[in-house]
C-alpha positions in Angstrom: 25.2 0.9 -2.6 23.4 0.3 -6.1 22.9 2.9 -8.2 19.4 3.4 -10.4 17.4 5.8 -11.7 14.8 7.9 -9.9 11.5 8.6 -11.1 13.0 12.0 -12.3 15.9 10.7 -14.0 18.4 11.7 -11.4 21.3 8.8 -10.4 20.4 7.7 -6.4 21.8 5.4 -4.9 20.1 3.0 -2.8 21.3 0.4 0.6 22.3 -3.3 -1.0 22.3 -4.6 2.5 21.3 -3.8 6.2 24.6 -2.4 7.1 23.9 0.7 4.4 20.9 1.5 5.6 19.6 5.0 7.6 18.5 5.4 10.8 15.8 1.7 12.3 14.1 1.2 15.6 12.8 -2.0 16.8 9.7 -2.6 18.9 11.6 -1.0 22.2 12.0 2.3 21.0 8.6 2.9 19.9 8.3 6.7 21.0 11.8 7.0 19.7 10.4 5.5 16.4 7.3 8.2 16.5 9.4 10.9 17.0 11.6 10.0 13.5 8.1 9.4 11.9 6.8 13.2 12.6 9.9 14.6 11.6 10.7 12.6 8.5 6.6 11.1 7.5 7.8 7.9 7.9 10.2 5.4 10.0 11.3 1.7 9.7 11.0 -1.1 12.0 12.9 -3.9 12.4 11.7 -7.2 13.3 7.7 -6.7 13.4 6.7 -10.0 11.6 8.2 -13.7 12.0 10.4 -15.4 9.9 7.9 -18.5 9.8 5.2 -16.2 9.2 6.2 -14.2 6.0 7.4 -17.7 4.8 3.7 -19.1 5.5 2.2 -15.7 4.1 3.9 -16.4 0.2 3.6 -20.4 0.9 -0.4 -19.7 0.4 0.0 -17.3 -1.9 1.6 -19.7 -3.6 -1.2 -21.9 -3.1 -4.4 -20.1 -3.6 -4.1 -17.0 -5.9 -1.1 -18.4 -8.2 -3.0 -21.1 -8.9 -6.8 -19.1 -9.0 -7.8 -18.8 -12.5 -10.6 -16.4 -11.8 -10.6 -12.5 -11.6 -9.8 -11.0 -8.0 -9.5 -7.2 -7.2 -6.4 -5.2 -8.1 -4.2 -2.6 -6.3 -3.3 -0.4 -9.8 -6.7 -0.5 -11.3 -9.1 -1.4 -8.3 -11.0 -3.6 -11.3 -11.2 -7.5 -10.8 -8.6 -9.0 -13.3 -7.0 -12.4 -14.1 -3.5 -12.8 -12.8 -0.6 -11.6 -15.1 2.6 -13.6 -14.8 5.9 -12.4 -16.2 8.7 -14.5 -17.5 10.2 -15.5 -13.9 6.6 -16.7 -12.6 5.9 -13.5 -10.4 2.1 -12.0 -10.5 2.5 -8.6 -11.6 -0.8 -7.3 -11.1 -0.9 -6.7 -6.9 -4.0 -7.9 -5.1 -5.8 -5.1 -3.0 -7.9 -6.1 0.1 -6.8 -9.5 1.3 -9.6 -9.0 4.2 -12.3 -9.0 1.7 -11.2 -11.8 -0.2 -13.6 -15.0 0.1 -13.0 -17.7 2.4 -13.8 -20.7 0.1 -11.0 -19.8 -1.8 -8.4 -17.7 -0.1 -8.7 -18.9 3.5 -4.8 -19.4 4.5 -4.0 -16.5 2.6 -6.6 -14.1 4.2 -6.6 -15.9 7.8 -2.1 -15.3 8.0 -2.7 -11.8 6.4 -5.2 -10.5 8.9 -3.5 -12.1 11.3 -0.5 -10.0 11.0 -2.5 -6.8 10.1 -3.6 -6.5 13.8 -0.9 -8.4 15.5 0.2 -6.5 18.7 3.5 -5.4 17.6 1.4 -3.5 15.0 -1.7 -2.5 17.2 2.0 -1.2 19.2 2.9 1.0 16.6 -0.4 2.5 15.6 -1.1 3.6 19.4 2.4 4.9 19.4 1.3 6.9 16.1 -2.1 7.6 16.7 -2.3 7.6 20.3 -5.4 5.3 20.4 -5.6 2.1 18.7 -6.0 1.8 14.6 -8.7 0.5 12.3 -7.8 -1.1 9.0 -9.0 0.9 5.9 -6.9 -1.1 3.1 -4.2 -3.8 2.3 -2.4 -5.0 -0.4 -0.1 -8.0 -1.5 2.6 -7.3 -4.0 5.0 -10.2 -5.8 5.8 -9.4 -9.2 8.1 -5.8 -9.4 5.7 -3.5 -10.9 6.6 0.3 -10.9 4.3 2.6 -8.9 4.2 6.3 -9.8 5.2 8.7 -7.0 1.8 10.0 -5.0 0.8 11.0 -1.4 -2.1 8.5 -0.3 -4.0 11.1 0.7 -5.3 11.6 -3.1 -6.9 8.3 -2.7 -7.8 7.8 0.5 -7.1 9.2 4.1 -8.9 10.1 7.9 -11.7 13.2 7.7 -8.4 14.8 9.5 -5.9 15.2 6.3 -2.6 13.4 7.4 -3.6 11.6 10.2 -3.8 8.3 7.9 -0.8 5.8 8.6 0.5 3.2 6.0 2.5 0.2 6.5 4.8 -2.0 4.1 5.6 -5.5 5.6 8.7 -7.3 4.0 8.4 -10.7 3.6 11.1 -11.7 1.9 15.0 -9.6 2.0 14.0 -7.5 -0.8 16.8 -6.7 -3.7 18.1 -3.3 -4.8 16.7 -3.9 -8.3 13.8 -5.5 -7.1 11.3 -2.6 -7.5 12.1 -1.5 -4.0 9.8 1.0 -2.4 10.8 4.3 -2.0 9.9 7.6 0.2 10.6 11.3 -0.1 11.8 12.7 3.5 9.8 15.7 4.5 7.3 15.1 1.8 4.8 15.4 4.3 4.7 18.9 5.1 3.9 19.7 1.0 0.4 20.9 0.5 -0.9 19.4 -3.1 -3.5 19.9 -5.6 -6.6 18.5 -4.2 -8.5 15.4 -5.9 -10.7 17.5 -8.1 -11.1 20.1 -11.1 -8.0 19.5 -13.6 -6.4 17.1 -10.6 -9.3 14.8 -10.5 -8.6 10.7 -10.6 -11.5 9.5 -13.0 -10.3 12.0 -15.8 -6.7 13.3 -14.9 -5.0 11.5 -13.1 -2.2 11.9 -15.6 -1.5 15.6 -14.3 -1.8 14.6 -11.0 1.1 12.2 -11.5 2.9 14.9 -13.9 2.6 17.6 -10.6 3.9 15.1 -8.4 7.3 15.1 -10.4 7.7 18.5 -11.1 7.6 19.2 -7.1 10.3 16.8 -6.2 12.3 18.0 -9.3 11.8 21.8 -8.1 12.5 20.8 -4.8 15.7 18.3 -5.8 13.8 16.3 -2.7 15.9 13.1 -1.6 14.8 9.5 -2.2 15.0 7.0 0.4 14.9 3.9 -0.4 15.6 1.5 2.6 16.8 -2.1 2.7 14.1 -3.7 4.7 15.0 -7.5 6.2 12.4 -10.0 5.9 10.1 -9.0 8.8 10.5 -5.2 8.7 8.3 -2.7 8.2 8.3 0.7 7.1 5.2 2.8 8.2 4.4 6.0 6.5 2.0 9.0 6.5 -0.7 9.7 4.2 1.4 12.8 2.8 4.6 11.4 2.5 5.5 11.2 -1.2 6.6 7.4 -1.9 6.5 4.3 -4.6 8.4 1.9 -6.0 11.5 2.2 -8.1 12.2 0.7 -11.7 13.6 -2.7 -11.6 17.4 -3.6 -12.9 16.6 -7.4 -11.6 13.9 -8.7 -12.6 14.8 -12.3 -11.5 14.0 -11.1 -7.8 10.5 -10.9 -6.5 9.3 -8.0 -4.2 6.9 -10.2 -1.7 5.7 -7.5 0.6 1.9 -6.6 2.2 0.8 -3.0 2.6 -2.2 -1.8 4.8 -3.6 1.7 5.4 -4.8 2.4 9.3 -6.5 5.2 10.6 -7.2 6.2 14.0 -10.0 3.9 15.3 -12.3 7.0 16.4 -11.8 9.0 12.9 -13.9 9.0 9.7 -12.8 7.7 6.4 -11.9 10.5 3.1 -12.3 9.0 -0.4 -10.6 11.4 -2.9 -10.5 14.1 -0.6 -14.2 14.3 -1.1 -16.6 12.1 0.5 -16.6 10.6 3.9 -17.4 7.3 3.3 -19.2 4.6 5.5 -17.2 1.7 6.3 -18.0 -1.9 6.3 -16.4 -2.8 9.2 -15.8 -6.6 10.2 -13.3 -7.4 13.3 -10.5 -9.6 13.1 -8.1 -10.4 16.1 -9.5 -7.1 18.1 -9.1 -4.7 15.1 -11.9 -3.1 13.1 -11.5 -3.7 9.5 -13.1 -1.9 6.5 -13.9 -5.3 4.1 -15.6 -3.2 0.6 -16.9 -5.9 -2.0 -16.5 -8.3 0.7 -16.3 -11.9 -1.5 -18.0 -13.4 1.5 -21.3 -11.5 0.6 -23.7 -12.7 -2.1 -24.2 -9.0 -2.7 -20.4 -8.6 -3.9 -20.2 -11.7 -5.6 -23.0 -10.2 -8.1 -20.7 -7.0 -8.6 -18.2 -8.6 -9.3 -19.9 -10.6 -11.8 -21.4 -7.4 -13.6 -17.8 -5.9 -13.4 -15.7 -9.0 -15.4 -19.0 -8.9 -17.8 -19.6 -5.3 -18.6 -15.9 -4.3 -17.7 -15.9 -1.0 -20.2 -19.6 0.3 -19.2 -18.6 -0.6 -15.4 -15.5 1.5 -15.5 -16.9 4.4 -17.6 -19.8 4.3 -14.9 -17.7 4.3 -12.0 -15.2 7.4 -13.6 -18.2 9.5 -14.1 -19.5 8.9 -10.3 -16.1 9.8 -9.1 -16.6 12.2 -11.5 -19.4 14.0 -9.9 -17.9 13.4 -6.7 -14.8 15.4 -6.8 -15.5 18.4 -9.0 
């Protein structure tokens, strides 16, 4: 076991190897593996993703967005930004929505990613979860070990019916105990929050959000879970479930993962607890996506522009609209 610090100071100690680890399933114990994910708000699953594929997946990342010197879209800050490299060569600003990423210059990235975003082992799991088939709502792609305050997803993002949103975590490489590994809180999802709004809102503060967040699992003493996950495993959670990354002790190891959001396919999608908003939907391999600022449209290639130009009046813009939305 490695011991680390948790996000509230405490000492945890966290699986080095596969042998250390909690309770797995593998694709023939799906309603085995739903049954751990309503109890606990989320469940691991061995095996979901090939080998050769996650090796493919970071080959053209490698390829394309290492080697792009332009701004793409951002998981932490949802702004286009350049890449940011630490000292060991690892991109430490994640991307966020590899489906909406253009074609001219992200096509083996985008085309493997989608690819195993509605594979049927996954399509498997959702209808095991959802009991109809899933729809994409957002993805991710994280190298570099950034920190990621603890949160429930449903703050950001979630189906009209609160909790019904499933998220995924896709290892693709065996990732280190001081790697930044991702964590979850057990049980998590049966905590009622603050809602997105008032003196919780995201444009304004977010900061107390974040500050609640702790003080709950510190009241609480809630356990961290922090699973050693096998290049090709996944970890599913739910939109409640408290999670996020850990601090990093090893810096030399990367943390190459994907993480997409699913709803059921007949549900709305919640923005900020707030706003049912329409979805852009294109279909890949028989799933629905959601593709915002799609790089393939003329229409989000002039955004995009504005954004990187204007980047202070855009943001200020966009917190006052989210703003108005939530209050």
């Amino acid at each position: 076991m490695h011991k680390i610090l948790s996000p509230i100071g405490t000492e945890i100690e966290i699986p080095e190897v596969a042998a250390e680890n909690g309770t797995l399933f593998d694709l023939t114990d799906l309603a085995g593996a739903s049954r751990y994910y309503e109890e606990n708000g989320y469940v691991v699953v061995r095996g979901v993703v090939t080998t050769g594929m996650c090796d493919a997946i970071r080959h053209a990342f490698d390829q394309t967005v290492k080697r792009y010197p332009g701004y793409i879209y951002r998981q932490a800050t949802a702004n286009p930004e350049k890449n940011r490299m630490n000292e060991h060569g690892f991109v430490m600003n994640p991307l966020l929505n590899l489906q909406s990423l253009s074609d001219a210059d992200f096509a083996s990235l985008k085309g493997r990613a989608v690819k195993v975003f509605a594979s049927e082992p996954i399509k498997a799991i959702n209808r095991a979860l959802f009991g109809e088939e899933g729809k994409l709502v957002q993805s991710m792609y994280f190298e570099g070990n950034s920190e990621t305050w603890p949160h429930q997803d449903t703050y950001y993002l979630d189906s009209e019916n609160i909790g019904t949103m499933s998220a995924c975590w896709y290892a693709l490489e065996d990732i280190d105990a001081g790697a930044g590994r991702f964590f979850v809180i057990p049980g998590s999802h049966r905590i009622d929050m603050a809602k997105n709004g008032k003196d919780f809102d995201v444009a304004f503060n977010h900061g107390r959000y974040k500050e609640l967040i702790l003080k709950v699992i510190a009241r609480h003493q809630l356990e961290f879970r922090a699973p050693f996950l096998k290049k090709g495993d996944v970890l599913f959670w739910n939109a409640k479930t408290i999670h996020g990354s850990l601090r990093t002790t090893r810096p030399q190891f990367s943390r190459s993962s994907l993480t997409s959001h699913f709803i059921p396919a007949s549900h709305r999608f919640l923005q900020f607890q707030s706003k049912i908003k329409p979805l852009n939907l294109r279909e890949f391999n028989g799933m629905a996506f959601h593709c915002p600022k799609d790089m393939d449209r003329l229409s989000s290639r002039v955004v995009l522009g504005v954004e990187t130009m204007f980047p202070k009046t855009f943001q200020m813009t966009k917190k006052l609209a989210i703003k108005a939305l939530v209050k």
